[in-house]
Structures are given as C-alpha cells and as structure tokens.
Steps between C-alpha positions, in 0.01 A plus 500: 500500500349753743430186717885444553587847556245480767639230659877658459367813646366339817792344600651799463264695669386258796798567768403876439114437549590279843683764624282794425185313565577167715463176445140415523392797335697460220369130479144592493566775263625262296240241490247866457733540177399209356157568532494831338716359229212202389290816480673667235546128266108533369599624109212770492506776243688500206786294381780746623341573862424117548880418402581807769305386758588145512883608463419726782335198693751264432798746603299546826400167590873376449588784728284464805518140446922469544425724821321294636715173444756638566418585834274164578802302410735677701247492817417130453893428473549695817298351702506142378823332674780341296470108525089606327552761265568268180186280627256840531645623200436173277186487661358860443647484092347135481142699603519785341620285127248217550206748503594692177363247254185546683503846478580489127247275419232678647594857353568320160122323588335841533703702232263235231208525663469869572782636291885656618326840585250352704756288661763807564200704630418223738821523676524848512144496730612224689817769614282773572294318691794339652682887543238645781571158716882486483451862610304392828757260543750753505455624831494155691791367291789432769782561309351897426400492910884421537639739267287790648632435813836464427489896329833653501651280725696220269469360173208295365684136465277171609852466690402788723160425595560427852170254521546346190593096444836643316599629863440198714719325286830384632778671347821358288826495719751765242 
C-alpha cells in the first residue's frame, strides 16, 4: 500500500521537483532515491521496526523510482522523432521485460542458498557501494551541466535545451 501512494505522490510531486530543481537533478535524485530506499528493506530488529522500515523502503523506492521514469520517458520521447518512437519504445520495454526472469531467478537462487535476509542485505551493499559513484557522476552528467547553466533564465524542458537532439529536430507545420 505505501508502495502506491509512493508512486501517486511522485506524479504529483515531479512537475514541482523539475521546476524547483531542474531536470537532471531531479533525475539523478531520483535514481539516489532508490538507492536509499533498498537500504531501509533489510527487516532488522524486531517485528514492528522491520515491518516500518520496509514500509518506509518501499514508500521510498516507489517514490524516487516514478521520478525518475517519469522524467527518462519524457526525455527519451523528446528527443526520439515521430516515425521511431513506437520502435524505441517496443524496443526499450522488450529489454527491460526480457531481463526480469533473469533477475528473479537469480534473487530467488540466492534467497535458498543464503536465506531472504542475506539476500535483502546483499542489495542494500550493492547501493551503497553504488551511492558514492552515481555521486561522482553527478558532476559530469550533461543534463545537470545544462541545467546549471541554464539558472534562472527559462524552464528546465529537454525542449529547451538548445544543444540537445529534441532541438535539431524539424518542427510540425500548426
């Protein structure tokens, strides 16, 4: 339940974060969400503060991770042009659904050899190591380089990034 009211809230809260924070900030805050929310899924302690702290986790990872696709799919439909955008679309969900099973089976593979706590703590050291580098990445990511630039002066929209694919490409007749 706190999972869904995660995702409601980020959809209600994303045009607010773009605005107030830009659009490649608010992206890689997103995909920093995500990470902090595997870190609180570990059940640790007793029965009530495990059930907390996963609820907490999942309400969190839902969150950050709407903000972020909500953003990547608006930037990859903006710059993708028309006559393509069903074919990279079909493409990128026949990727990202294909590998699932894989993923399943391997957490489900682990989770009976080394037991579910073993398997949640796993992940949540994988995103801290993970944390530091999206951090370093941060500063050479271009859409943040853009948005830092761009201070003050017009809205963060893909649309408006004047060296971005989305403005090279030819414009609809009205």
């Amino acid at each position: 339940m706190l999972a869904g009211i995660g995702s409601l809230g980020a959809t209600a809260a994303v045009g607010r974060l773009n605005r107030r924070l830009g659009f490649g900030p608010t992206m890689l805050a997103g995909m920093l969400g995500t990470g902090v929310g595997w870190r609180c899924s570990p059940p640790s302690g007793g029965e009530l503060t495990a059930t907390a702290l996963f609820g907490l986790g999942l309400f969190v990872l839902d969150f950050s991770g709407m903000v972020f696709f909500i953003n990547y799919l608006t930037l990859r439909q903006a710059v993708t042009p028309d006559p393509l955008l069903g074919r990279v679309t079909a493409t990128m969900i026949c990727l990202t659904v294909a590998t699932a099973p894989f993923g399943g089976l391997a957490g489900g593979w682990i989770a009976e050899h080394a037991g579910l706590r073993a398997t949640l703590l796993q992940r949540s050291w994988r995103d801290r190591a993970g944390t530091p580098r999206c951090l370093g990445l941060a500063a050479f990511a271009p859409a943040y380089a853009r948005r830092s630039q761009n201070r003050g002066k017009r809205k963060a929209s893909p649309r408006n990034w004047p060296d971005s694919a989305a403005a090279r490409l030819p414009r609809r007749p009205a």
